[in-house]
C-alpha positions, 0 to 999 in steps of 0.5 A: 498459536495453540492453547495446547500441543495436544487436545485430548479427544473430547476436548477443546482449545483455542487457536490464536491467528493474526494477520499483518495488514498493513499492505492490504486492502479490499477483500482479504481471505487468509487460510490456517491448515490443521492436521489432526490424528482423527482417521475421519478429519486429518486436515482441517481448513480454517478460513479468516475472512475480513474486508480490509479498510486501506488507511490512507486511500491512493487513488493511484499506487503506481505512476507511468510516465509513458514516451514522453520526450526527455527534453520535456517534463511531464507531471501526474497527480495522485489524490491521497484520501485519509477516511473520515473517522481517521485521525492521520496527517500526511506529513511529506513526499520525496522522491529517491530519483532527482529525475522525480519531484514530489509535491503536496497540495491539500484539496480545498474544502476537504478539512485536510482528508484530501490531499494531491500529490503532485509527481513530475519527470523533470525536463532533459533527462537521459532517453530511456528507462528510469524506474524510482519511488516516491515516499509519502510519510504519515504520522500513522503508527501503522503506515509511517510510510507510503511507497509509490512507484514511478517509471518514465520512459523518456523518448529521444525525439 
């Protein structure tokens, strides 16, 4: 956003730039682009440059359940890593696919800044492709929710 539509030569204003960062995290660069009637400088580039701390850590954000037999479960752990100047509680996981389970399970001596979450494909499912989510909620503002992707290929044999 702009102090001003326009900005006699001489003179200055003030641009206003907000970056939504609620699904990033590592080194982020975002570019603003303004064209001006200067002959010598009629495009400028502006460069935000930040490092995004994640919220809550995943160590996994996605969960494969590679040729594993349909008539045998399967499970996968994910740590879930809340940093330590964070005040946030990770409330509960559920799956969308009643093939998935989802489990919590707080790891001991962490003080609540760990947790696994426990995901497994149930045992006798139909062969093939199932692709579903699992929704871990937080009581953070920022991120109530936290989305983890599971896909299984359950193999025939």
């Amino acid at each position: 956003m702009l102090s001003a539509k326009k900005i006699p030569a001489g003179k200055s204003g003030q641009i206003e730039a907000k970056i939504q960062t609620g699904n990033l995290s590592g080194p982020v660069e975002k570019l603003i682009t303004l064209t001006t009637n200067d002959p010598r400088h009629a495009t400028v580039v502006l460069s935000i440059k930040a490092r995004v701390e994640p919220e809550i850590g995943i160590s996994d954000p996605s969960i494969f359940f590679d040729n594993v037999p349909a008539s045998r479960e399967a499970r996968k752990e994910v740590l879930l890593t809340i940093p330590a100047a964070k005040q946030i509680k990770i409330l509960s996981a559920a799956s969308n696919d009643p093939k998935f389970g989802a489990a919590l399970e707080p790891v001991p001596g962490s003080d609540g800044k760990k947790v696994k979450l426990i995901v497994t494909r149930k045992a006798k499912v139909t062969p093939g492709y199932t692709v579903g989510q699992i929704v871990v909620k937080t009581d953070s503002r920022l991120n109530p929710e936290l989305v983890i992707y599971v896909v299984s290929m359950a193999a025939a044999r």
